[in-house]
C-alpha positions as CSV (number, residue, x, y, z in Angstrom):
1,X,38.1,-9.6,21.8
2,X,39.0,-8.5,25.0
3,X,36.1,-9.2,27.7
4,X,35.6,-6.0,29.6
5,X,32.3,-7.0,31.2
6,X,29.6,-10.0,30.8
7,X,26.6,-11.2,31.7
8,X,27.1,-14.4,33.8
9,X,24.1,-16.5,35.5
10,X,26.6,-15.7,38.9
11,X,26.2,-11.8,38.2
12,X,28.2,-9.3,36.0
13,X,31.8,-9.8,35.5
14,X,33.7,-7.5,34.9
15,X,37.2,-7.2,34.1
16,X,39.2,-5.1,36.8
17,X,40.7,-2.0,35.3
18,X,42.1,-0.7,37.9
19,X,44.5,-3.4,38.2
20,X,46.1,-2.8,34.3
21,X,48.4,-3.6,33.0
22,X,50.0,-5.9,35.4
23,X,47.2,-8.1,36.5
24,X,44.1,-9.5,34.7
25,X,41.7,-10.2,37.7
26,X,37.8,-10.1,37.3
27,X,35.2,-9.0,39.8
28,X,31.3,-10.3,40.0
29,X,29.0,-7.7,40.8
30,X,26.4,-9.9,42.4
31,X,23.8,-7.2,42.9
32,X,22.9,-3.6,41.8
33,X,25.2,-2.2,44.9
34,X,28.2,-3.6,43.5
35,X,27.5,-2.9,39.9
36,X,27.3,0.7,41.2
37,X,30.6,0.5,43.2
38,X,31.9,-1.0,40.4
39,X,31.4,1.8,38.0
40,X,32.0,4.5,40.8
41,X,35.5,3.0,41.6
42,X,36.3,3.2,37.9
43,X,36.5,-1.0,37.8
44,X,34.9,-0.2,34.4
45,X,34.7,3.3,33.1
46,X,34.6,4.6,28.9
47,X,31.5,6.0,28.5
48,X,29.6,3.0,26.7
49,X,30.5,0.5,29.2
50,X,29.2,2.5,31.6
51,X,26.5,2.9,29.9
52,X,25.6,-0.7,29.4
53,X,27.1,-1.8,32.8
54,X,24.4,0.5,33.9
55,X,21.8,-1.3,32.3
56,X,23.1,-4.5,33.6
57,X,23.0,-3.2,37.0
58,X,19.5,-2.6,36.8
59,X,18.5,-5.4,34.9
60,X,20.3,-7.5,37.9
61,X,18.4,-5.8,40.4
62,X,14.7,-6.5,38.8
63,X,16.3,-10.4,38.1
64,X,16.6,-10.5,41.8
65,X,14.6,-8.6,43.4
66,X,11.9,-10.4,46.1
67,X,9.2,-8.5,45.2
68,X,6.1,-10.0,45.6
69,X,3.3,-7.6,43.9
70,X,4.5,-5.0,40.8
71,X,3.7,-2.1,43.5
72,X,6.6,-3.1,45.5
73,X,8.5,-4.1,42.3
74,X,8.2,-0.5,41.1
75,X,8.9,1.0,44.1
76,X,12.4,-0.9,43.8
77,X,13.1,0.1,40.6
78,X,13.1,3.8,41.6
79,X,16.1,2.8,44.2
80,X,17.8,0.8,41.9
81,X,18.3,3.3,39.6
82,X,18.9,6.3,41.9
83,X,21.4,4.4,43.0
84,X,23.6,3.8,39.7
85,X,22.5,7.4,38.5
86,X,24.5,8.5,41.4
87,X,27.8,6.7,40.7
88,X,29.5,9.5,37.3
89,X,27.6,12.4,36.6
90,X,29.1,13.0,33.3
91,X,28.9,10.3,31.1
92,X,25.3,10.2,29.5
93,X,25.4,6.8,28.2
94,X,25.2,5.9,32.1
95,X,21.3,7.5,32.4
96,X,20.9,6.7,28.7
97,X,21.6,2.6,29.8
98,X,19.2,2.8,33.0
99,X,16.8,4.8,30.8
100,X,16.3,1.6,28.6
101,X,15.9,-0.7,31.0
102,X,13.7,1.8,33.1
103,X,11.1,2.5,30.0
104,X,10.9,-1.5,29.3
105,X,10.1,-2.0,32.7
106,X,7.6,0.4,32.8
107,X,5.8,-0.9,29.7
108,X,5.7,-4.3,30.7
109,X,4.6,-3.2,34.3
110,X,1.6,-0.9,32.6
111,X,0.6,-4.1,31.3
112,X,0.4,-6.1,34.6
113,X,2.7,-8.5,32.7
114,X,4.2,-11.4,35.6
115,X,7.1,-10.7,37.6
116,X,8.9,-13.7,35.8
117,X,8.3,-12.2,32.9
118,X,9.5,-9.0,33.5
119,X,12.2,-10.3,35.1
120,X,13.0,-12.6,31.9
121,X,12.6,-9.5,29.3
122,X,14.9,-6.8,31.3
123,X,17.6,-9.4,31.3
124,X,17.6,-10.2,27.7
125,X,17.5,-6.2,26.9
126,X,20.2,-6.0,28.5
127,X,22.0,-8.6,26.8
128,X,20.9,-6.6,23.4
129,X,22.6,-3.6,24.6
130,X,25.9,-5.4,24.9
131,X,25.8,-6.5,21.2
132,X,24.4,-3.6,19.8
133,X,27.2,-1.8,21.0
134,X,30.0,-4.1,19.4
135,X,27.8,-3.8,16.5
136,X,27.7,0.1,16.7
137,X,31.5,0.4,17.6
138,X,32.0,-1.8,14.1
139,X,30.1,0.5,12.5
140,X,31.8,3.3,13.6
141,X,35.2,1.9,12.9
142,X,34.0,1.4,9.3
143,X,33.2,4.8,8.7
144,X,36.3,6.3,10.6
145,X,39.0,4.3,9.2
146,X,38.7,6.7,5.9
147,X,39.3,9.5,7.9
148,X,42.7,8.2,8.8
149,X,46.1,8.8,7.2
150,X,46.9,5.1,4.9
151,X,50.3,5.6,7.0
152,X,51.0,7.8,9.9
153,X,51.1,8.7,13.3
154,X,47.9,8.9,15.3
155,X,47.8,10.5,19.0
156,X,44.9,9.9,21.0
157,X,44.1,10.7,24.9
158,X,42.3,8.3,27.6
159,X,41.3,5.1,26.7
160,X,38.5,5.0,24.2
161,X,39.3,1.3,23.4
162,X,38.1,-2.0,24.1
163,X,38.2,-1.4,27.5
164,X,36.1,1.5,27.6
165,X,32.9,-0.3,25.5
166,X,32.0,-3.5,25.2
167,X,34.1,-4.7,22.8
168,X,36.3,-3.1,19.4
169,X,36.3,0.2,21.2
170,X,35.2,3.7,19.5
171,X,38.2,5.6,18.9
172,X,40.5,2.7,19.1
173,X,38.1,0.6,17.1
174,X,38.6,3.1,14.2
175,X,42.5,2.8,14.5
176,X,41.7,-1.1,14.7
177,X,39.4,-0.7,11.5
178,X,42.0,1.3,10.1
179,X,44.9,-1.0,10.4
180,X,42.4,-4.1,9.0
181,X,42.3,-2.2,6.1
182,X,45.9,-2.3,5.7
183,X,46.7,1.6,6.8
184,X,50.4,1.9,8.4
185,X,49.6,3.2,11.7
186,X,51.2,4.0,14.7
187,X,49.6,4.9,17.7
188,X,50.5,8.2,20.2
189,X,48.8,7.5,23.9
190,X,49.2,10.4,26.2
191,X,49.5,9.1,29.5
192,X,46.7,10.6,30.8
193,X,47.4,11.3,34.3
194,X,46.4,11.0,37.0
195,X,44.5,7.8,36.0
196,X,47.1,6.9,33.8
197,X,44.7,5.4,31.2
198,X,47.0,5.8,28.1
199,X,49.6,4.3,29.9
200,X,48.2,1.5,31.6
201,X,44.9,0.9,29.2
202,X,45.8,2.0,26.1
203,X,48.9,1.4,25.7
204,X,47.8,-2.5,26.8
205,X,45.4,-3.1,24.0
206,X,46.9,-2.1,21.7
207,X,50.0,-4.2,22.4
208,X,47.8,-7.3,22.7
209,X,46.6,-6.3,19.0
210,X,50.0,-5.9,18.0
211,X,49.8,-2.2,17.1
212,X,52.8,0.0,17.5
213,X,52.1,2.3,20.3
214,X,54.1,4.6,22.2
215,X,53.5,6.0,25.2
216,X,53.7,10.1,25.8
217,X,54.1,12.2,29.1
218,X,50.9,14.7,29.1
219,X,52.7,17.6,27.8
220,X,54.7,16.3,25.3
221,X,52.1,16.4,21.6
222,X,52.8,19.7,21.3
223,X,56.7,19.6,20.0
224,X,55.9,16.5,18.2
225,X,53.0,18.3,16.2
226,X,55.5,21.0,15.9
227,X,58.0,18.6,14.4
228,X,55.3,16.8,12.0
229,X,55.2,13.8,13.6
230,X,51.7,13.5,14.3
231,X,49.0,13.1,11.3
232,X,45.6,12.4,13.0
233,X,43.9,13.1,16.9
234,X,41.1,10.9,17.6
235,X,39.4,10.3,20.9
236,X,36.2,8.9,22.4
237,X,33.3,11.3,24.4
238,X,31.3,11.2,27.9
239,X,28.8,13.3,26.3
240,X,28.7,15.4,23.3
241,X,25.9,18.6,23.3
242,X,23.5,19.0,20.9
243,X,26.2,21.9,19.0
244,X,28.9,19.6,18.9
245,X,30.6,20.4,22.1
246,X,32.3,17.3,23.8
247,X,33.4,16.5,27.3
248,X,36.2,13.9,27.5
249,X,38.9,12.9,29.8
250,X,40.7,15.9,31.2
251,X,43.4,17.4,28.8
252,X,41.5,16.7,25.9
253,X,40.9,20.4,25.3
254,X,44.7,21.4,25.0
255,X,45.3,18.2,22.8
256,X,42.6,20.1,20.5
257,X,43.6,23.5,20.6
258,X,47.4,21.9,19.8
259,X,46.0,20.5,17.1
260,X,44.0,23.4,15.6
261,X,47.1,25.3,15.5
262,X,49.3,23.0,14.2
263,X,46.5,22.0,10.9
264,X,46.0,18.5,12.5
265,X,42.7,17.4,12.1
266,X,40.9,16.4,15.8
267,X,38.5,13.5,15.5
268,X,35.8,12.4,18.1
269,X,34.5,8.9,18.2
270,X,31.8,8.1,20.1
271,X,28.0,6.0,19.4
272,X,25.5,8.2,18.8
273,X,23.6,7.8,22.3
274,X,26.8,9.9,23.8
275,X,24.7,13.0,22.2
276,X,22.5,14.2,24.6
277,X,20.5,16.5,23.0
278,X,18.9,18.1,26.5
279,X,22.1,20.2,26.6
280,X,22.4,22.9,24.3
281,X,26.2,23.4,24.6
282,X,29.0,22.3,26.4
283,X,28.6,24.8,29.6
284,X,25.7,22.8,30.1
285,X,27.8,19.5,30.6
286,X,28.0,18.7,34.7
287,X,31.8,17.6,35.2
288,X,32.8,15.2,37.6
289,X,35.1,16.2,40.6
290,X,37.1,12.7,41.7
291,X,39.3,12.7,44.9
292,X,42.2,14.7,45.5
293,X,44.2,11.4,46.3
294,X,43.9,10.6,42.8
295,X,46.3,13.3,41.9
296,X,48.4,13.4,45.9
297,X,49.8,9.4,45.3
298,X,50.6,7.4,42.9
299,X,50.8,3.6,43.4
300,X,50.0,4.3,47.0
301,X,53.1,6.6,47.4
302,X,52.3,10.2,48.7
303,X,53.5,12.7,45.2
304,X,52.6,16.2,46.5
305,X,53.2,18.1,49.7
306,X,51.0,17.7,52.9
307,X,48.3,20.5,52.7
308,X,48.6,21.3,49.4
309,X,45.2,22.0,47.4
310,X,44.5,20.1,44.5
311,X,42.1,20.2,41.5
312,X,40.7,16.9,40.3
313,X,38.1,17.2,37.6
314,X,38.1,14.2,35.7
315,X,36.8,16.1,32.5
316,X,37.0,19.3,30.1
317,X,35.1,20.5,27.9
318,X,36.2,21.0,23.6
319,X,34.5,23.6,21.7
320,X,32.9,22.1,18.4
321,X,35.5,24.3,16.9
322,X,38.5,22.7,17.2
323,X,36.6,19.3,16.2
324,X,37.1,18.1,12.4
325,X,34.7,15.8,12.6
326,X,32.7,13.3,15.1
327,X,32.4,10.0,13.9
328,X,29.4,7.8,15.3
329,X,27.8,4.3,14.1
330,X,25.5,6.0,12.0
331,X,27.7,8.1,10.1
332,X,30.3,10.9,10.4
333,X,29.2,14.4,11.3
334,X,31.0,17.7,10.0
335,X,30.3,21.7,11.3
336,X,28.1,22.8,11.4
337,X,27.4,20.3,14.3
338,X,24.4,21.6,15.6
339,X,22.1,21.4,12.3
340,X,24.3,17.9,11.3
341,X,23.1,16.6,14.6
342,X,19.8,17.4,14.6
343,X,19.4,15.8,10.9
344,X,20.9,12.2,12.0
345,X,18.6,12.2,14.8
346,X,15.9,13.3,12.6
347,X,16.7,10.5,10.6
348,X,15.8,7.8,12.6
């Protein structure tokens, strides 16, 4: 399993994702500023690690806090967790992960429970939240790998992987779930520019797992959907609204619409925490604006004319519509999403 982040008695270590494909180099986030640099310089990113790197983040900053008195405690909790809710505003696992740690804090706190204790209990939540989301991406494979062809082509966009949860990965980890069944897959990874994380994350796991994958340009699905070659769509989520409508990477709505015309059915993967049922619809979904030098150079070299303006939102929104079917660790949901939704959260 590949080891995207971890728990260490030295801090968290994460693996540095910005340095893919060609080096493998870790970085110890020794306090909650550097978890929070860590997630804001996209060192990790997929929604689920976020969210749990978030969680971690805090949990490190209670561990070490010097706090003397639970007043002063609490009052450094709040900062902690401003500070990491700042770093991605669209991702809700991220508030969902400082959320958890937050409302076991305040429990314990309400109780006048020690410091050390406190300090002892966040941690170990934390460490939960890490295996319940290998568990939960398990799950999900499990139920997904139905949903895919027993042998075909598969085209997916980002990284929704290993790399983007904690292990097994959602929408990968139903191709991976898929192929341990003994479907014939092959694997279609848009690029993904200007990140580049089909090419350089994607593409990279899957070749460690030895799954066929091939690598497209951006705006090339569309003639092979035209030409048949592509069976299945299936990507991961930042955060899906309460009527099914689901922010992902940027370029994820064409992929869908391409897929809606050509009768391809477009999958979403994602734990079930990615709904946040707060927001109503998709226009309701905040979307993250990243630099403009993300898009001006590539590999430090300059791409684009001096001056020249540049849109960089690093999501877009897909209308439930065009979704076939969104596949979470409790079970698939199908249209319509919005009374599906509301009965698996009912549910538990």
């Amino acid at each position: 399993m590949i080891p995207t982040l971890e728990w260490t008695p030295e801090g968290v270590n994460f693996l540095d994702q910005t340095k893919l494909p060609l080096e493998e180099t870790y970085v110890v986030a020794t306090d909650y500023k550097q978890v929070a640099r860590v997630i804001r310089d996209m060192i990790v990113r997929g929604a689920p690690a976020i969210g749990v790197s978030a969680a971690m983040g805090v949990a490190l900053g209670i561990e070490r806090s010097e706090a003397q008195t639970l007043p002063e405690l609490t009052a450094e909790v709040a900062v902690i967790c401003d500070t990491l809710a700042a770093t991605r505003p669209t991702a809700v696992n991220l508030f969902w992960g400082i959320g958890q740690v937050r409302e076991r804090y305040n429990e314990l706190a309400a109780k006048a429970t020690p410091i050390p204790e406190i300090k002892t209990a966040v941690v170990e939540l934390a460490k939960r939240l890490y295996d319940e989301d290998i568990a939960a991406c398990k799950r999900m494979g499990a139920f997904g790998a139905e949903l895919l062809p027993m042998q075909g082509t598969v085209l997916t966009h980002c990284n929704a992987g290993a790399l983007a949860t904690c292990g097994y990965g959602s929408a990968l980890g139903v191709v991976r779930a898929a192929v341990e069944r003994g479907h014939k897959i092959d694997v279609l990874a848009d690029e993904t520019r200007p990140f580049l994380q089909g090419a350089r994350l994607t593409a990279w796991e899957l070749m460690k797992d030895n799954i066929k994958t091939t690598v497209l340009c951006d705006n090339m699905s569309a003639a092979l959907m035209a030409q048949g070659r592509i069976q299945a769509v299936i990507v991961g989520a930042d955060r899906i609204a309460a009527n099914g409508d689901t922010a992902n990477k940027i370029g994820t709505y064409g992929v869908s619409i391409l897929a809606k015309e050509h009768g391809i059915p477009f999958y979403v993967a994602a734990p079930f925490n990615t709904i946040d049922m707060a927001t109503a619809t998709g226009a309701g979904i905040p979307i993250e604006q990243r630099d403009p030098r993300e898009v001006t150079h590539s590999n430090g070299k300059q791409m684009t004319p001096d001056g020249v303006g540049i849109e960089n939102p690093a999501f877009d929104v897909t209308p439930a519509k065009y979704i076939a079917a969104i596949i979470t660790e409790r079970g698939v949901l199908r249209a319509p999403f919005e009374a599906s939704i509301r009965a698996m959260a009912a549910s538990r």
